[in-house]
C-alpha positions as CSV (number, residue, x, y, z in Angstrom):
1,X,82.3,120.7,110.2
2,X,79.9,123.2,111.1
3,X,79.5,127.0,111.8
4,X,76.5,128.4,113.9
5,X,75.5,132.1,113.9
6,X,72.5,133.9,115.1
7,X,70.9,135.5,112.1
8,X,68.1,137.8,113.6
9,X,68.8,138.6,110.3
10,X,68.2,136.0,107.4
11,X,70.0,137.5,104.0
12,X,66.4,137.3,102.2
13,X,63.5,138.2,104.4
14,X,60.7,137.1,104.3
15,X,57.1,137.1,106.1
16,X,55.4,134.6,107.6
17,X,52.5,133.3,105.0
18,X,49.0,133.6,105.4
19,X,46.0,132.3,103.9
20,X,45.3,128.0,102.8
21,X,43.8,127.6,99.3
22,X,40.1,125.9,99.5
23,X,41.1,122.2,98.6
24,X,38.7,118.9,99.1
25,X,41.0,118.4,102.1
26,X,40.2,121.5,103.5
27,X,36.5,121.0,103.3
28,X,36.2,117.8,104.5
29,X,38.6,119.2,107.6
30,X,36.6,121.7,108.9
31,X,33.2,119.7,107.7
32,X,34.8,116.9,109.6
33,X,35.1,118.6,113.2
34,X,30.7,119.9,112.6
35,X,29.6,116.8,111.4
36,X,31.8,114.1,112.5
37,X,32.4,116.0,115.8
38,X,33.0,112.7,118.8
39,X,30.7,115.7,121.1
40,X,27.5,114.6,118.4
41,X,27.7,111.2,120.0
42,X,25.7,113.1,123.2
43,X,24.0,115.7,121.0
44,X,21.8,113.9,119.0
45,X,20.5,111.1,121.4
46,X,19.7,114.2,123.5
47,X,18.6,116.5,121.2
48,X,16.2,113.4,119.3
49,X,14.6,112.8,122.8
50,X,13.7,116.6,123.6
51,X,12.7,117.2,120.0
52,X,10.4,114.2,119.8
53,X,8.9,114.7,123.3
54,X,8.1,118.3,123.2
55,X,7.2,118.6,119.3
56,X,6.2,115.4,118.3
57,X,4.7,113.5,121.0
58,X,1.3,114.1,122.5
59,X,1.9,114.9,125.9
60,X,5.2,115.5,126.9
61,X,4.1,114.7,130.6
62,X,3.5,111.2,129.5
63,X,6.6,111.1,127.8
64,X,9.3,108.0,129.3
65,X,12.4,109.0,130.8
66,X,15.3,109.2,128.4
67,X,16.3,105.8,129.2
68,X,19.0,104.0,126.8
69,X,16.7,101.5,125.2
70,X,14.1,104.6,125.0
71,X,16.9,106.7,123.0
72,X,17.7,103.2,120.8
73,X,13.9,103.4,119.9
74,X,14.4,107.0,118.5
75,X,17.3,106.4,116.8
76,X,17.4,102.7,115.4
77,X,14.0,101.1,115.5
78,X,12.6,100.5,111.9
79,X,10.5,102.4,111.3
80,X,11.8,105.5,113.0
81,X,11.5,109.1,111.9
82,X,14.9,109.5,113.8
83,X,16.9,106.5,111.9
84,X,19.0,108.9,109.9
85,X,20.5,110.7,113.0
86,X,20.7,106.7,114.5
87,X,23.1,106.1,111.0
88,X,25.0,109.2,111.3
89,X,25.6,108.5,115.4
90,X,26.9,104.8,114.4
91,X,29.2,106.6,112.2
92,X,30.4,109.2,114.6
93,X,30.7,106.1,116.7
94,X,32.6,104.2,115.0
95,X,34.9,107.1,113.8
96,X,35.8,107.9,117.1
97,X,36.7,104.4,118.3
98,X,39.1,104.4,115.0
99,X,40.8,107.4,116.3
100,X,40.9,106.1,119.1
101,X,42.6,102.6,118.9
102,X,44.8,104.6,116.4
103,X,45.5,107.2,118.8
104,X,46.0,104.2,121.4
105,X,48.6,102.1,120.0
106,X,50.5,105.2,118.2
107,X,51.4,106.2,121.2
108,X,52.6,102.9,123.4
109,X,49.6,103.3,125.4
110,X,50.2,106.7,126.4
111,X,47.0,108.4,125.8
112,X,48.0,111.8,128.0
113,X,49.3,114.3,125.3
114,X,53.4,115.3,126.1
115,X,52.8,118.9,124.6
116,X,55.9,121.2,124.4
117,X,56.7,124.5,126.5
118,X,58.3,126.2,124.1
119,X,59.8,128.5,127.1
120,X,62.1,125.6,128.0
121,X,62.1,123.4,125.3
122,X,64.7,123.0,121.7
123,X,63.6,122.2,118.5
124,X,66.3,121.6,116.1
125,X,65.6,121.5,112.1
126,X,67.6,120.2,109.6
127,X,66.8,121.9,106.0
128,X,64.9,124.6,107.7
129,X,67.0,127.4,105.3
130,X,64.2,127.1,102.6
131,X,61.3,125.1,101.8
132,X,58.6,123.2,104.4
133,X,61.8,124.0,107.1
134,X,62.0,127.5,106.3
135,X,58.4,127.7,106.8
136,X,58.5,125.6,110.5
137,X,60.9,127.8,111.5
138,X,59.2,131.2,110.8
139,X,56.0,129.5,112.4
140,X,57.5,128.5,116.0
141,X,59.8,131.8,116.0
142,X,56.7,134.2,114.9
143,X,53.7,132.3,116.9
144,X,55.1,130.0,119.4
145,X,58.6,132.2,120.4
146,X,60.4,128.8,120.7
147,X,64.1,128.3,120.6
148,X,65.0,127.1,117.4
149,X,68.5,125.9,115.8
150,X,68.6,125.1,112.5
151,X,71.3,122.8,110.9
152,X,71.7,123.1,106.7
153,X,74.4,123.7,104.6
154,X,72.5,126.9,102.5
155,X,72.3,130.2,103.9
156,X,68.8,131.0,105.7
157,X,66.0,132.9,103.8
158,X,63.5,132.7,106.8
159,X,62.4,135.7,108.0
160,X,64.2,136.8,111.4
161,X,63.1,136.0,114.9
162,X,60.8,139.3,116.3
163,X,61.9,141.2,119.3
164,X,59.7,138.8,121.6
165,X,61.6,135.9,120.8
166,X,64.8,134.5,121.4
167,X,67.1,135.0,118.4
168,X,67.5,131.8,115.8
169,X,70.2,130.0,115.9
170,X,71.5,129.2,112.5
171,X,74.4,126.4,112.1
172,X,75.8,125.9,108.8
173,X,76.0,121.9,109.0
174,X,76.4,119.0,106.8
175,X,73.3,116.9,107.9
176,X,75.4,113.4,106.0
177,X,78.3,113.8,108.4
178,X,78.3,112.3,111.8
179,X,81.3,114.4,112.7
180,X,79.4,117.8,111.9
181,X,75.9,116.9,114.0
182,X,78.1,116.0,117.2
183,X,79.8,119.5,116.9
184,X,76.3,121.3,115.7
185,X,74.7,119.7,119.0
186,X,77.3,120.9,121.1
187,X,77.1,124.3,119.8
188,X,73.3,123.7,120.5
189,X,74.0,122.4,124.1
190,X,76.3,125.3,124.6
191,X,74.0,127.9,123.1
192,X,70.4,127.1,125.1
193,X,71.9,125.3,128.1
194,X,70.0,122.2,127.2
195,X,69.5,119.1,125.0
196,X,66.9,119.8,122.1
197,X,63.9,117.9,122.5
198,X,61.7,118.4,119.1
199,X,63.6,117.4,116.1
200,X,62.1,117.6,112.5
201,X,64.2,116.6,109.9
202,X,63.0,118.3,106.6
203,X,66.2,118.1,105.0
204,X,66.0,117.0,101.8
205,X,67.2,117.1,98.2
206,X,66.1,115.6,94.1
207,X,66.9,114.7,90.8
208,X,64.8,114.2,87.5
209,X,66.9,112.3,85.8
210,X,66.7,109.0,84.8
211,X,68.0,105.8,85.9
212,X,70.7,105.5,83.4
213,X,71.5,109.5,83.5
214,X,71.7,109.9,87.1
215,X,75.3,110.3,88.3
216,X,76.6,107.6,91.0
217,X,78.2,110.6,92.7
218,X,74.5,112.2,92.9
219,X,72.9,109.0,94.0
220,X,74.9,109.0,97.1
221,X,74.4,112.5,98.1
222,X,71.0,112.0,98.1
223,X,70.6,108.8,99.6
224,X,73.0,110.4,102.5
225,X,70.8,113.8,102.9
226,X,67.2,112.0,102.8
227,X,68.2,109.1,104.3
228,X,71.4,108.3,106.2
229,X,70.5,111.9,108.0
230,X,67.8,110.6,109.9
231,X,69.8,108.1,111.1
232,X,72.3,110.2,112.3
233,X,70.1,113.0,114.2
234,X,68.4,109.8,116.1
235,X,71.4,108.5,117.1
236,X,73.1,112.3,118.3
237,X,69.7,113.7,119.9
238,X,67.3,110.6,120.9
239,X,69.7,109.4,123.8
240,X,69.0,112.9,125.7
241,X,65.1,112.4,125.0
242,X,65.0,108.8,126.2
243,X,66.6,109.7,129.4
244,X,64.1,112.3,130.2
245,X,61.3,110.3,128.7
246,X,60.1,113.4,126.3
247,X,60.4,114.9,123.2
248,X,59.0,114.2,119.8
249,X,60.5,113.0,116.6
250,X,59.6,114.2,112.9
251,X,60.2,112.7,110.0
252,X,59.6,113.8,106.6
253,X,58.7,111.2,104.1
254,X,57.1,111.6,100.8
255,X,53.9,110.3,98.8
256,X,57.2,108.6,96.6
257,X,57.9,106.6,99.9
258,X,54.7,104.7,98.6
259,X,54.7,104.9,95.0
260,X,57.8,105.6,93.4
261,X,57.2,107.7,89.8
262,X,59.7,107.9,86.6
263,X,62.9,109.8,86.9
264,X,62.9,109.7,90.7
265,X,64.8,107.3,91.6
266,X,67.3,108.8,93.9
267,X,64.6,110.7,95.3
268,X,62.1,107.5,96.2
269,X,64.1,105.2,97.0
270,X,65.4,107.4,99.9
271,X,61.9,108.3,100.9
272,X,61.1,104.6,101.1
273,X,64.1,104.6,103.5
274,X,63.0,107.3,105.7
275,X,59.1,105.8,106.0
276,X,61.1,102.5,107.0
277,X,63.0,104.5,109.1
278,X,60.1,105.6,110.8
279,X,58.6,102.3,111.4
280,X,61.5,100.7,113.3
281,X,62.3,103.8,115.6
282,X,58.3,102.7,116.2
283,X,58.9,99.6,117.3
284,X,62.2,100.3,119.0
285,X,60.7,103.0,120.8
286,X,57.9,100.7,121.8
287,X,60.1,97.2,122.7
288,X,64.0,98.2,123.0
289,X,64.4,101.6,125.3
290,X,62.0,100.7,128.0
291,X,59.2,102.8,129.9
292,X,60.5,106.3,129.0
293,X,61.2,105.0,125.3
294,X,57.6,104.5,125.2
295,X,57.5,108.2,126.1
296,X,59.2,109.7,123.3
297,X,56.5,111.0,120.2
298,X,57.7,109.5,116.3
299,X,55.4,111.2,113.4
300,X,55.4,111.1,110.0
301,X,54.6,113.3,107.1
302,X,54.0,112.2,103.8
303,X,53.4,115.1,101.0
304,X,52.7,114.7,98.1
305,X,53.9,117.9,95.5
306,X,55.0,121.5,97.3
307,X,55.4,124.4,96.0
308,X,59.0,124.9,97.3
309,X,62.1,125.4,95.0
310,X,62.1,121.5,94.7
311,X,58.5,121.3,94.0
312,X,59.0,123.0,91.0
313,X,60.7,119.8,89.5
314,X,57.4,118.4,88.9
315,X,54.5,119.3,86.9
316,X,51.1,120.4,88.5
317,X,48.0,117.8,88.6
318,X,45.3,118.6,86.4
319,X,42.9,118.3,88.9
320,X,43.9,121.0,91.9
321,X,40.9,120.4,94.0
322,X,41.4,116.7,94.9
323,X,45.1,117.1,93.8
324,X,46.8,120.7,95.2
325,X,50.1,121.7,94.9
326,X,50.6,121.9,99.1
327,X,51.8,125.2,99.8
328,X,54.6,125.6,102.7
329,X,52.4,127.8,104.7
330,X,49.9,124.4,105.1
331,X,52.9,121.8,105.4
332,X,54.8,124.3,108.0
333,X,51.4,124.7,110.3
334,X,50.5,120.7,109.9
335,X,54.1,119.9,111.3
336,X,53.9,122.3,113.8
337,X,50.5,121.3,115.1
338,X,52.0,117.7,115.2
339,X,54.0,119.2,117.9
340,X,51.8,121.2,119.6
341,X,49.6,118.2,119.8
342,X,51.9,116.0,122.1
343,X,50.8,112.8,120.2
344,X,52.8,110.3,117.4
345,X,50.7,111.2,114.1
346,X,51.0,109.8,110.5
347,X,50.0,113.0,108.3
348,X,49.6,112.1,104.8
349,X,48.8,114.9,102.6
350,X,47.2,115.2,100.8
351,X,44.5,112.9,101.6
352,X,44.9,110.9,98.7
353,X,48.3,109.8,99.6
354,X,46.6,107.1,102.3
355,X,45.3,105.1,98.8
356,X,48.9,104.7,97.5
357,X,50.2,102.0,100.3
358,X,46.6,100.0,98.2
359,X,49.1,100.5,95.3
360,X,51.2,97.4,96.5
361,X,48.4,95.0,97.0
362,X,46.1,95.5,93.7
363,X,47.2,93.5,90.7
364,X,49.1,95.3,87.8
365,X,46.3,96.3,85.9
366,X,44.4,98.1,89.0
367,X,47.7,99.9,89.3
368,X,48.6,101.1,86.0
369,X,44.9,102.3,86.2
370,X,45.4,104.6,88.9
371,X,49.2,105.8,87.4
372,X,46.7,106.6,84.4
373,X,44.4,108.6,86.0
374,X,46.8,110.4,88.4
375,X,48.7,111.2,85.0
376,X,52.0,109.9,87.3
377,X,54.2,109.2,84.4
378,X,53.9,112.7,83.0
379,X,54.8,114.2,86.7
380,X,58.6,114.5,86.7
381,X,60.0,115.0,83.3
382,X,63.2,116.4,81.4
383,X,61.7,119.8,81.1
384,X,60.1,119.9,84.7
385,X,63.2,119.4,85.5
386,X,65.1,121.7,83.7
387,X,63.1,124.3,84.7
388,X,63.8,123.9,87.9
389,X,67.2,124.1,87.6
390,X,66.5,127.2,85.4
391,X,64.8,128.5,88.3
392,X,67.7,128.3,90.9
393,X,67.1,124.7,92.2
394,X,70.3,123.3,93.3
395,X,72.5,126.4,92.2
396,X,73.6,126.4,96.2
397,X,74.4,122.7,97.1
398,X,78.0,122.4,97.9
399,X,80.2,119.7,97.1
């Protein structure tokens, strides 16, 4: 069953977080959109022929008109003084067409961006009490003043919705039970007059315990909240999105839903499920619920550790820089600019996380390598774990 209220105010208030710690990741972002910018592929074929007619040739009168095997001189001939700027525009070339394709076949051939009007539009979030949720929801409330209903089954600790924006909608909801979505989306339905049409589902629970350890009755509770949930909100909200031929499905994987790690096996094998979740509503999406199936956005986020309540479970990489505990306030504005960008996007994060699918293909030797190096047996132990438990993680789940 499930219970909504409208908790303007959230029992433990909180502010919306503020500044990203200076990762690799965040360098080669914002280095990315200078030097890797798809605008460079005009730039510097223009700005090589105005530079080498007025300051380097003799007479600029003389000078040929910029044709296109006059700017292939410049840039490619050998020989040329301009054949680093010809490397770095073949780069920038080839970058874009990668995005491209990518951005292409992600989305069935839709290339127009479906963005969100968060004056008419419903997100719903499932886990969005605490964690990479909590932080979504304090995000679209605070900066977008969207109408937001969460579903979890532990009392919110997001800050409260400000005066300019409509108040949250907070349903008490068990996201395993069929029976307690249809009810949550009707109190949804009832509440906002409409059908939600952005769903992220960042419900999600652990263990660090091992194989052996692990109690059945825990197995199953997390298989049904990291896994069988997804199933369940597709099948109670995508219908509605279909029909209109809009909206934009989140899913939130893991780095485990690639590389599994000791003492996490509830925890990765329902993260494989939910990154194999993700690839058939794909290819449904794109082959079983015609043209406006095609319509409908699917992403995926992959993180690695967070520093949420469950992040705490596992020990911190030696080597922050390349390796950073995410923080929620990154995770929260990536999802949400997955939204706002009105395109399917696979977000790993971070970056590292796009070697690990490698993982299955190198032979056992190149893979115990890289679990050496990235110190992954060492990650989740007995006393990561206890001390998260010590900490408060899990005090709240209800049987």
């Amino acid at each position: 069953m499930s219970t909504a209220t409208l908790p303007s105010q959230a029992k433990k208030q909180t502010t919306v977080p503020n500044k990203e710690p200076i990762t690799f990741d965040f360098l080669v972002e914002h280095a990315s959109k200078v030097v890797l910018s798809p605008k460079l592929l005009a730039l510097i074929p223009l700005l090589t022929y105005f530079y080498d007619r007025n300051y380097v040739s003799a007479s600029s009168k003389d000078y040929p008109f910029p044709t296109l095997r006059t700017i292939a001189s410049l840039l490619f001939d050998t020989g040329s003084a301009y054949k680093g700027f010809g490397t770095l525009w073949a780069v920038v070339a080839l970058r874009t067409a990668h995005l491209a394709l990518i951005r292409y076949v992600r989305n069935h051939g839709h290339w127009k961006p479906d963005r969100p009007d968060w004056a008419r539009d419903v997100v719903v979030i499932t886990g969005g009490s605490a964690g990479m949720g909590k932080g979504v929801v304090e995000v679209l409330s605070h900066m977008k003043k969207a109408k937001i209903a969460v579903l979890d089954f532990s009392e919110p600790t997001y800050a409260p919705a400000p005066p300019n924006a409509p108040p949250i909608l907070f349903i008490k909801t068990d996201v395993s039970d069929a029976d307690a979505i249809a009810d949550a989306a009707a109190k949804i339905k009832e509440h906002f007059g409409t059908d939600p049409s952005y769903i992220l589902n960042a419900a999600g629970i652990a263990s660090g315990q091992t194989i052996l350890d692990t109690p059945r009755a825990f197995v199953e509770k997390v298989y049904k909240v990291n896994a069988f949930s997804h199933f369940l909100m597709a099948q109670q909200f995508l219908p509605a999105m279909i029909k209109r031929g809009h909206g934009h499905f989140l899913t939130i994987a893991s780095g485990a839903s690639y590389a599994a790690l000791p003492q996490m096996g509830p925890y990765a094998c329902s993260k494989a499920y939910a990154l194999a979740f993700h690839e058939v509503l794909q290819g449904e999406l794109r082959t079983r619920y015609g043209p406006n199936g095609r319509k409908v956005r699917n992403s995926l986020f992959c993180p690695t550790k967070v520093a949420t309540a469950m992040g705490d479970s596992m020990d911190d990489h030696p080597n922050p820089f390349f390796t950073p505990v995410l923080t929620p306030r990154q995770c929260s504005h990536w999802l949400v600019n997955v939204f706002e960008s009105g395109l399917s996007q696979h977000i790993n994060a971070p970056s590292l996380v796009q070697a690990l699918p490698w993982l299955r293909v190198l032979p056992d030797y190149g893979r115990r390598a890289f679990e050496l190096v990235g110190h992954t047996d060492t990650s989740m132990t007995a006393s990561s774990w206890n001390r998260a438990v010590a900490n408060g993680y899990s005090k709240n789940w209800e049987k």
